[in-house]
LUMSE-700569 format. One record per residue (C-alpha): z, x, y. Coordinates in steps of 0.001 Angstrom, whole numbers, plus 500000, padded with zeros to 6 digits. Example, Ala and Ser with C-alpha at 12.3 -4.5 7.8 and 13.67 -1.06 7.14 Angstrom:
507800512300495500/507140513670498940/
REM end
This chain:
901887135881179481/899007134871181446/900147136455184693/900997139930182783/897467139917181685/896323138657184687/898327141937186322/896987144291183879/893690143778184380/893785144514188147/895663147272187216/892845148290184934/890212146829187554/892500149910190245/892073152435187743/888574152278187241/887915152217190530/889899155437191323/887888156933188459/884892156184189799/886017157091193149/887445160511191971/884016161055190125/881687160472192802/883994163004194726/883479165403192061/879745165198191751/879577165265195706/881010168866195248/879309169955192263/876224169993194256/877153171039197014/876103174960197538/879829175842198416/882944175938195509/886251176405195528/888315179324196725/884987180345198359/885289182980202003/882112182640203621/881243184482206749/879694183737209865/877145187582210903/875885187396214492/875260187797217761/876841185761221140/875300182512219597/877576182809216312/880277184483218516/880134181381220625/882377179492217573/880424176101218102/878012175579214970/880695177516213181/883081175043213217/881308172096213332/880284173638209873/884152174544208765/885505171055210135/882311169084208159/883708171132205039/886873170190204997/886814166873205914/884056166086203761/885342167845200646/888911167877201277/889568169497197814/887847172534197737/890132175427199082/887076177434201578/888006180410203771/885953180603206969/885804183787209161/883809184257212116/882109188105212408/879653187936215289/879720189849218055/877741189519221445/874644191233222254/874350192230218859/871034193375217349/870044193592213752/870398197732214014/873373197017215705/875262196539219529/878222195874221517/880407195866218426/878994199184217092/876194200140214409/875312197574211703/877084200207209261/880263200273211959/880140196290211940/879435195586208435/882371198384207224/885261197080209685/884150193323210594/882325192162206657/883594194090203822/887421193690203873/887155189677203861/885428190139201081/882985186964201429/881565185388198568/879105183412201242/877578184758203895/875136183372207148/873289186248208997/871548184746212125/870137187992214658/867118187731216712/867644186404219612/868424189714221501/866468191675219010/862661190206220505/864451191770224423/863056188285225972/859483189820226380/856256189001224354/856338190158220352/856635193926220709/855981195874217412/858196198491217646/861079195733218347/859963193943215336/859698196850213103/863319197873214415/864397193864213662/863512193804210225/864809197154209750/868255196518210457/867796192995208480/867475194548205069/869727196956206061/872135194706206619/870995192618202668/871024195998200913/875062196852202255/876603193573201589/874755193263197803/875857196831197109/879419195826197804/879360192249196824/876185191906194295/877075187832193542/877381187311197221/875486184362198289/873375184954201427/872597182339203575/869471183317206256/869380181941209690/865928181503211073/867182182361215259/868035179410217478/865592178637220080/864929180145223362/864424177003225507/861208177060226562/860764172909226332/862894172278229485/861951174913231214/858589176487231403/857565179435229338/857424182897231092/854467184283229379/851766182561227250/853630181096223489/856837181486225726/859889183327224091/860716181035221770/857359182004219884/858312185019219432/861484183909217761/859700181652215547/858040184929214463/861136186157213710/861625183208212012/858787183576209756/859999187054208684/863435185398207758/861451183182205992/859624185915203798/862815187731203134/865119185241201800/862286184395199252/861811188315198543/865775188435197532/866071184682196560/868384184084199694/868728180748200487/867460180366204735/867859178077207149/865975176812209954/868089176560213004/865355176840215485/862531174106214802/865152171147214533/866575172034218044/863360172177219468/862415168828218063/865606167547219451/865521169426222906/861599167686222891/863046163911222809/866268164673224813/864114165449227601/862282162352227134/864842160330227031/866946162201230029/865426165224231314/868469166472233594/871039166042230654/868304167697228219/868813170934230339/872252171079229534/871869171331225792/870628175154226302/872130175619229818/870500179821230490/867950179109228034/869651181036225219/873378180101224274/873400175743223124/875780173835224845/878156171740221852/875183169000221277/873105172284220340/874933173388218157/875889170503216269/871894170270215205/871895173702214219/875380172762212490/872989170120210810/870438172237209508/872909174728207755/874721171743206021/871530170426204801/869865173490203424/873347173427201872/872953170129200112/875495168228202164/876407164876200781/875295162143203952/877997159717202346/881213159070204150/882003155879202241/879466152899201648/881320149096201761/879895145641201760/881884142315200940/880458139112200654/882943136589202498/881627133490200871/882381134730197371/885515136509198417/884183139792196483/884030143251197155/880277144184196374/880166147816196906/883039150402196989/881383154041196833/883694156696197403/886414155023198349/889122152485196957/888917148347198075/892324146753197548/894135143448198736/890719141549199658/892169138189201656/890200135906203855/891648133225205232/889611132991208588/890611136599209028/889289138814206855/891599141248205773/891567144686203193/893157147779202428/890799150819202071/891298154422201259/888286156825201477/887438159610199469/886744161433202645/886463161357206563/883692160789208848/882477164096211020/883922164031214324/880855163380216797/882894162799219995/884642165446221892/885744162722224735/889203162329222880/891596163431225708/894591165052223615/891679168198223078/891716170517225493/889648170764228420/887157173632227020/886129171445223383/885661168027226067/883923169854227980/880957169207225882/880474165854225184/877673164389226941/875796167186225366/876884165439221918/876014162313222950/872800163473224199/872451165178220977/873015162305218633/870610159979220639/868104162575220182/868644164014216557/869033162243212976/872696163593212681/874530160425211999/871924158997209661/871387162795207958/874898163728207289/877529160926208496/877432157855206807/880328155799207000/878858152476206056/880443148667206354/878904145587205929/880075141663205765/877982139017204838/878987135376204739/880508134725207728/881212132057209362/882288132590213008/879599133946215916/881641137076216524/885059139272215088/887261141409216395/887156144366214271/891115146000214068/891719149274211720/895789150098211212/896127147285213886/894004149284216840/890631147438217828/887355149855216820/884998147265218640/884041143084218654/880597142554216844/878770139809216073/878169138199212638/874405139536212188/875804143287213026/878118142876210768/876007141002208081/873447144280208736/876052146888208812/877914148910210551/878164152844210770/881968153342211292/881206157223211968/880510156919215237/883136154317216383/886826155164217798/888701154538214273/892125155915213079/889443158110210441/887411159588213259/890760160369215327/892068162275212003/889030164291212107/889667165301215509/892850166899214840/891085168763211670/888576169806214284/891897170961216952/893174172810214110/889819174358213195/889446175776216725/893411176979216985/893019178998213556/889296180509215282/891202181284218300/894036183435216260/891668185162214478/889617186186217339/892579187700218484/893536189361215761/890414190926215539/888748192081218704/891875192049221065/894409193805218600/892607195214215343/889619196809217301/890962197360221144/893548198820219819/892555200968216722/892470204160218292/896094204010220012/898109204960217159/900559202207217294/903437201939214421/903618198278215102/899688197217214970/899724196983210739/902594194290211208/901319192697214318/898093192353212260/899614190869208780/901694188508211120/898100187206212429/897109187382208702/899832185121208201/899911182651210790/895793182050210137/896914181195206811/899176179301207609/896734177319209959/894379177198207466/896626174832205032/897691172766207579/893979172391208308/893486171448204873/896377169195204536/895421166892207544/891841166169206188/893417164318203487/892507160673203944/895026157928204216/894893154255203129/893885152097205763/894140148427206853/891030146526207722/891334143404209624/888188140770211206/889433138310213247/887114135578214120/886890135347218112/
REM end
């Protein structure tokens, strides 16, 4: 009798934990400014087009709240200005490349080509804002609960390199800024500042390694990957991103699990090991793009990530993947997750805490292949779109419609596999005394 009540109340002790688990996941999303079975889409020029703070934003969604159902589609287009450019008229762009995806969300970040890379020019201005609440007054005529996100324009670099005329171009972008600034509160839009953060980061980057701190806007205008994972940053906060990964401490002398938050602690057993089984609500945010089964173009940025991480409040702001062991007895362990070493650390790092987010654990490899599918499902629909749908729309081709669904299809298709392989799986924790 005793060991069937002994049973049930672990059982009982499990299911409350789940609970509370499943309800700190829930509240995480209530918050958050995105919901389920939302489409939100990315409006821009070669910045956007460049599919880097994009999907750092899609991958941080759906590994981070890996039950909402969110449709992500890229619309920018290079050398685009707020009238209008490369792609066609605002009224060309927004009728073929906005209204059929019908978004729910959308982010609208123009400017950079719209100033021409002189001092403020009126005219230029007048034309800028123009085109802006053009742009407002189209989508809420077609969608009139669509929730507009403004971008205040990335920076010009004008920290590692010197300005070209007194306040440099990147004042005149923080002009443009300003304006952005003005109209989201004149429509209630929510807006977010993607240029002052990179500046701030591009300012201790190149006190900390002024060669490498060139690289983060190599040509002054288009952010390498560490770039745009700040200006990734800024659009996750101003949309209330939860920070929290997961959040563990155990206290080895007591043999008790003292904090769980979002995620399960099972099988506690220390017996100069210290051994658990843990499955998180969530996954960390992938901040390493050294992994070598990615292909050469997403590596190609990562000491621009690193740079960026050193030089930003990323990890603390948004990816916080918390453990931390107190009571130990041994100088140093061996921590092993699923039987792979993450790293050997001594008993005051451990008794402090660790940030598991940025360590090489099975969690942060998962993310990686959510991020590899992120980019494949980009890539199809960047074909679909500009290579097939609009090179080809005046060629009168019987087969284009199918061509196109197929695309349709296989993005889908993408898309739940995407989904499916953010789930988290249990893992086992092991410290072995060294």
């Amino acid at each position: 009798m005793r060991q069937f009540l002994s049973r049930g109340i672990r059982l009982a002790l499990l299911l409350l934990a789940l609970l509370a688990a499943s309800a700190a996941v829930l509240a995480a999303q209530q918050s958050f400014y995105l919901h389920d079975k939302d489409t939100v889409l990315f409006y821009g020029d070669s910045i956007t087009e460049q599919r880097l703070y994009t999907t750092f934003v899609e991958t941080f969604v759906v590994t981070r709240y890996p039950q909402l159902n969110v449709r992500f589609v890229n619309s920018a287009w290079g050398g685009e200005n707020a009238p209008g450019g490369n792609g066609g008229s605002a009224d060309v762009r927004l009728t073929r490349d906005v209204l059929p995806y019908k978004p729910t969300v959308m982010t609208v970040m123009l400017g950079m080509n719209d100033g021409g890379y002189i001092a403020l020019d009126e005219e230029r201005f007048k034309r800028y804002t123009a085109g802006m609440e053009h742009i407002l007054q189209v989508v809420k005529d077609a969608f009139p609960n669509i929730r507009v996100t403004l971008l205040e324009p990335s920076p010009y670099d004008d920290v590692t390199v010197e300005p070209q005329f007194p306040g440099g171009y990147n004042g005149v972008l923080v002009r443009y800024g300003q304006y952005v600034r003005e109209l989201g509160r004149k429509n209630q839009m929510l807006v977010a500042d993607l240029n002052a953060p990179v500046v701030e980061m591009l300012k201790k980057a190149n006190a900390l390694d002024p060669a490498g701190a060139k690289a983060l806007i190599p040509g002054r205008i288009h952010p390498s990957s560490g770039g745009h994972l700040v200006m990734a940053e800024a659009l996750l906060k101003a949309w209330g991103a939860s920070p929290l990964v997961s959040a563990v401490e155990i206290d080895a002398a007591s043999k008790q699990v003292a904090q769980a938050e979002n995620t399960t602690v099972t099988g506690l057993a220390i017996v100069g090991a210290v051994s658990w089984s843990q499955k998180d609500a969530v996954l960390p945010m992938l901040v390493s793009l050294r992994d070598r089964s990615l292909p050469i173009g997403p590596r190609r940025g990562a000491a621009t990530m690193d740079l960026a991480l050193k030089a930003s409040d990323f990890m603390e702001a948004l990816n916080q993947e918390t453990l931390r062991v107190r009571g130990l007895e041994a100088p140093s362990y061996t921590l092993k997750i699923n039987g792979s070493v993450v790293g050997s650390f001594s008993r005051e790092q451990l008794a402090q805490g660790l940030n598991l987010a940025g360590l090489p654990t099975p969690m942060a490899k998962q993310s990686l292949g959510v991020h590899l599918l992120t980019l494949k499902r980009g890539d199809v629909h960047e074909m679909r779109w500009k290579q097939l749908q609009v090179a080809l729309q005046n060629d009168n081709l019987s087969r284009l419609p199918a061509v196109l669904d197929g695309l349709d299809a296989m993005d889908e298709e993408l898309a739940v596999r995407q989904r499916a392989a953010a789930q988290p799986l249990p893992c086992s924790y092991e410290l072995i005394p060294e």
